[in-house]
N, C-alpha and C positions, 0 to 999 in steps of 0.2 A: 710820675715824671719828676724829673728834677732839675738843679739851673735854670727857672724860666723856661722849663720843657723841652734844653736842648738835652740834655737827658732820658729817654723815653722808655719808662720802667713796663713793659710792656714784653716780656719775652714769659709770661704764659698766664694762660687764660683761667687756670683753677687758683694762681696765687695772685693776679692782680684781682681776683674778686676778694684776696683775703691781704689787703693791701701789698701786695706784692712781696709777702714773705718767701725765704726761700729751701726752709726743712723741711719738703715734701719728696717723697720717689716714689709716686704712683705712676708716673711714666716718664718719656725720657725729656721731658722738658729739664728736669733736673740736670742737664750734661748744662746747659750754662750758667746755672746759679751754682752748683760745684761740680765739677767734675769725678769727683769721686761718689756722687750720691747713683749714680747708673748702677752699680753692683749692689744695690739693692733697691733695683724695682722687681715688681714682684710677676716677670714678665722673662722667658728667654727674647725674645723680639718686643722693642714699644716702638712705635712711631706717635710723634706728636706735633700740631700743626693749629694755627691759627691766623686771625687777623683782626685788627683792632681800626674804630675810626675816630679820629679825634676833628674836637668843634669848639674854636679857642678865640678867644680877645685880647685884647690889650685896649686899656686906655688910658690915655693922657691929658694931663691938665696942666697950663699956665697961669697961676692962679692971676699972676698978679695983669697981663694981659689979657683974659680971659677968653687964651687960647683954649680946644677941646678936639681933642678928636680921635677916633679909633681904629686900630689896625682890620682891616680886611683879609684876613690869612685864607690861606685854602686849607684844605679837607685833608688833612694827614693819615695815612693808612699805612701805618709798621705792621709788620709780618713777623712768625717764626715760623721754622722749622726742625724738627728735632727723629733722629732715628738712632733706639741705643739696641747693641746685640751682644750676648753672654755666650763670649763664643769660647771659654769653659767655665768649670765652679766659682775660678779666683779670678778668670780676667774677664774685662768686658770693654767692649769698644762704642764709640758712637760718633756724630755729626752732627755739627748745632750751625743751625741759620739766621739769623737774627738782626734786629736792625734797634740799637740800645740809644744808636746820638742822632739826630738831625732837627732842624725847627725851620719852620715856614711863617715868617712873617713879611707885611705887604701893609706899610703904613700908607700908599700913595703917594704919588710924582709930587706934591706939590705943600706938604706938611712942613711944618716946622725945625722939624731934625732932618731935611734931606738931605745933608749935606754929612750927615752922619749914617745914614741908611734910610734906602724908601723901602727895598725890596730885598728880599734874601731865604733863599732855600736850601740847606744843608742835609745832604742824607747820609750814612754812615750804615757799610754792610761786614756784618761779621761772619766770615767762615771758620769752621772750630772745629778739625777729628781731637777728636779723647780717647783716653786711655786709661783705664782705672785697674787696681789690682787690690781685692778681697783678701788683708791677711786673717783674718778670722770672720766668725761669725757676727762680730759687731763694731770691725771698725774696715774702713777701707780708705784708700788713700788714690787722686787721681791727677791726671794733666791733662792741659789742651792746650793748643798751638793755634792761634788767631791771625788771619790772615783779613787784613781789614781793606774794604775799597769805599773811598768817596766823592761825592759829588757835590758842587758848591755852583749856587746862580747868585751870584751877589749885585745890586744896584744902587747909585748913588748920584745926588748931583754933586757939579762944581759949579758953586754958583756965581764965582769969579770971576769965571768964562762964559755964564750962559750957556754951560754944558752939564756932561753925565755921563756916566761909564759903568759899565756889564762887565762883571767878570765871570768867564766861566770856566769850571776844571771838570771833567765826567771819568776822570781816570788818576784821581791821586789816591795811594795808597800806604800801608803801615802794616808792622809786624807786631805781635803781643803774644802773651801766653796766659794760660788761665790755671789754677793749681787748688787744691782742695784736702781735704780730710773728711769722713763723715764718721760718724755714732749711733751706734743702738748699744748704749749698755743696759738699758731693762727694756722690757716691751714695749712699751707703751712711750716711750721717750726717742725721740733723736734730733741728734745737735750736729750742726754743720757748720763749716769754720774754712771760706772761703778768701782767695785775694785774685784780683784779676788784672793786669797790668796797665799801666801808662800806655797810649800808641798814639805815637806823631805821624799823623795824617799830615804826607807832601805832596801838593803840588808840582807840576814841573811843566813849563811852559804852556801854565793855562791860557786861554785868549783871551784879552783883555778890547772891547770894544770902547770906541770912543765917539759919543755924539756932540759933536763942538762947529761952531759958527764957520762959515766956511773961510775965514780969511784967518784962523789961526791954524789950520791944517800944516801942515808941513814948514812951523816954524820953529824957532829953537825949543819953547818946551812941549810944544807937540809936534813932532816929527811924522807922527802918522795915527791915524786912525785904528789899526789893526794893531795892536802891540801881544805880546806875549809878559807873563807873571809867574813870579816863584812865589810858594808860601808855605807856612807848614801850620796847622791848628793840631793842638795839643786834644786827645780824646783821657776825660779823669782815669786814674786808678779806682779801686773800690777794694774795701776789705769789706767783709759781711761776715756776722756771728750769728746765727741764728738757732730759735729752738721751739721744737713741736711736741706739744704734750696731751695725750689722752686724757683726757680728766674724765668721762665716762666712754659706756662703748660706744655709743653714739654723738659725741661731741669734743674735738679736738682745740687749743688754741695754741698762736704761733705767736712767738716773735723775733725781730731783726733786727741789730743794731749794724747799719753803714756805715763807713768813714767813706768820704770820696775824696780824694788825691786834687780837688781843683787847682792846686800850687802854682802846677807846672805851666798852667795858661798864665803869663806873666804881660805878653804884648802880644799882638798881632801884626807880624811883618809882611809887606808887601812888595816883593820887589821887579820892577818893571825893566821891561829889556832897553827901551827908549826914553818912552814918554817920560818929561820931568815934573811929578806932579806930586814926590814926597815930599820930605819934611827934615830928611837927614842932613844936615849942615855939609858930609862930606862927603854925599853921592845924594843928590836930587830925586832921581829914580828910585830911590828907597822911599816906602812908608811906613810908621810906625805908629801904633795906637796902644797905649798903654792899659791893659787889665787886669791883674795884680790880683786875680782870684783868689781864694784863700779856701780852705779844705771844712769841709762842713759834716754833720755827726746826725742819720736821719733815724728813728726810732721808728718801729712797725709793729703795727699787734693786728691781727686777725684771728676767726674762727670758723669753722666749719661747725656743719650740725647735721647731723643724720636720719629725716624726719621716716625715713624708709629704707629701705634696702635699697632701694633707685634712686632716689631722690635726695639731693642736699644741699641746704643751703648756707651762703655766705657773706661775711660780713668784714670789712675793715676800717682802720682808720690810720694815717703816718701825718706828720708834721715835717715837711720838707724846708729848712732854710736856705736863705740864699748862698751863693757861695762871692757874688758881688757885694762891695762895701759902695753906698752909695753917693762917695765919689765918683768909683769909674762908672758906675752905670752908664750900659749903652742899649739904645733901642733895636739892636739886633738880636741880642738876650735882654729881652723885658725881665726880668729877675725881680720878684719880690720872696716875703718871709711867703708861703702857702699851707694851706688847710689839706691835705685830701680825704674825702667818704668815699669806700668801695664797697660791693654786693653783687652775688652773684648768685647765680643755681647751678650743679650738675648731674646729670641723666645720664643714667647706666642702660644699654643696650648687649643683644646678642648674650645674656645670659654673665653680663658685666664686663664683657671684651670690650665694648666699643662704648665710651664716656663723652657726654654731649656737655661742654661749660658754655654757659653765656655771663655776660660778665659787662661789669657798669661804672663809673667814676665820677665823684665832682669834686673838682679842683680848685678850690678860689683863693686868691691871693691875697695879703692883705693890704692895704691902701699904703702907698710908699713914698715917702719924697726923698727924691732925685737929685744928685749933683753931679753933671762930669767937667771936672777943673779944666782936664785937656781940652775939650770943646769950647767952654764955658756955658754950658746946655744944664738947663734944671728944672724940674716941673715936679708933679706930683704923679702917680701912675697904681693903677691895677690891674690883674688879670683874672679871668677865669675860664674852667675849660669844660667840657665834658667828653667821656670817652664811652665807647660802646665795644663789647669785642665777643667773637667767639670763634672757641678753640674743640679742636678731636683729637679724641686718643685712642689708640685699640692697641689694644697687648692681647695679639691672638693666640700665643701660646708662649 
């Protein structure tokens, strides 16, 4: 995971046990870490599939009030899907399903920052055909085309009014593409050299609900109860280098280096069809929150280990930075610097068609203090998480 876990590094189940590196093509999970790495799994058909459950906190501290309290999220369960086909020597096709962004936090109606966020659930789904083409025996080159949908339940008070408002969009969407090279110049090595794109996830007349006292209903800056919202939230780019190396027959190590594109998140606008409840001096119905991301550089080492012919186990470790300066810090990405441990096992069936991974995570954050000027909100904060996941692969033939 990354940004405060709206990031969700969780699109397969054999490389989040190996901290989510991404130089592996033993099946098609590989179409969304590069799309050119499908031209060499070692499979004319792979289908690959998993699901993952995460169990996460936030806490916050005032020191000097000695305010305390922690967020209540629910049960996050990101999924993939993945199916790649070598429909001849040099070309090959696939379909990746995957769910990389969304975060569910739920600090309660009545905390400190409500007026900043109580509640808020973001999901993010990526559809992706690819297309790769094998110009030789060790290098191949691919694309995919990302067709992005999302979903946002956002909550908040106005504590002005003695009110609070729901926003919700179940249908905003974004366009992207994802592009690749891969390597095998000697056996035992391969390097993958991946970038995936920017995608502004829009909005367009989300509902925007209003719970406000009955005598400000239908007044000039609440006109109504029901209103409609435009938005757009920027989803990062990601470049990835990554590389897998043989070092015996039975023991592999990986590593990743990321850049993630956080830039492009600069504010988050919100714009209302009535209600006057922004901030903008020259249209009221506008709001604006400023968060001035900045682009972050995450290093990944993992290993596999081959105790059997069936059997094999797995180990990582990544050091994820924030991509928040702890000015803008807001409690809807809890963002600190984070730790991650992963491990994992996986199980060969049917003669090594069918590959069984379960797969493990602990996340912890390290203790942060807090400043958001725009609010004037400052505390001190950490996180941590744990994930559980497992994935199947079978390359029947």
């Amino acid at each position: 995971m990354q940004g405060g876990g709206f990031r969700v590094s969780l699109q397969g189940a054999r490389q989040a046990a190996m901290a989510h590196t991404s130089a592996h093509t033993r099946d098609a999970s590989i179409a969304f870490f590069n799309p050119a790495g499908i031209s060499f799994i070692p499979s004319k058909l792979s289908i690959a599939a998993g699901t993952f459950i995460i169990l996460g906190n936030a806490d916050f501290q005032n020191k000097p009030t000695l305010y305390r309290t922690k967020t209540d999220n629910p049960v996050s369960t990101p999924s993939m899907f993945n199916i790649a086909y070598k429909a001849t020597d040099k070309l090959s096709v696939a379909f990746s399903f995957t769910t990389p962004f969304g975060s569910g936090v739920d600090w309660g109606q009545n905390w400190e920052g409500k007026d900043l966020i109580t509640k808020i659930t973001i999901r993010s789904y990526y559809f992706q055909p690819t297309v790769a083409y094998r110009l030789n025996d060790w290098f191949s080159i691919g694309a995919g085309y990302i067709y992005a949908l999302g979903s946002v339940n956002l909550q908040k008070a106005i504590s002005s009014v003695d009110g609070r408002m729901k926003l919700v969009d179940k249908n905003a969407t974004g366009n992207g593409y994802n592009v690749g090279m891969y390597f095998k110049p000697i056996k035992d090595l391969d390097v993958s050299i991946a970038y995936r794109s920017n995608i502004d996830i829009h909005a367009v007349n989300g509902k925007a609900r209003f719970y406000l006292p009955e005598s400000l209903v239908g007044s000039e800056s609440f006109p109504t109860e029901n209103d409609n919202f435009n938005a757009r939230l920027p989803l990062a780019s990601e470049i990835t280098f990554g590389v897998t190396y043989r070092l015996l027959p039975q023991w592999t190590i990986s590593t990743d280096l990321n850049i993630s594109g956080w830039n492009k998140y600069k504010a988050l606008t919100l714009d209302f069809r009535q209600n006057k409840v922004g901030n903008d001096p020259n249209d009221p119905t506008i709001s604006t929150t400023p968060k001035n991301l900045h682009n972050t550089h995450t290093f990944r080492i993992g290993s596999e280990y081959s105790v059997s012919d069936k059997l094999d186990l797995r180990i990582g470790y990544y050091y994820d930075p924030s991509p928040i300066s702890k000015d803008y810090w807001s409690p809807e990405m809890p963002s600190t610097d984070n730790n991650a441990i992963t491990g994992g096992v996986g199980y060969k069936f049917l003669h090594d068609k069918l590959m069984l991974d379960l797969t493990g995570m602990y996340y912890i954050g390290n203790s942060r203090k807090v400043v958001n000027k725009f609010y004037n909100f400052k505390g001190d904060v950490k996180l941590h998480s744990f994930m559980f996941g497992l994935g199947l692969a079978w390359n029947p033939f």
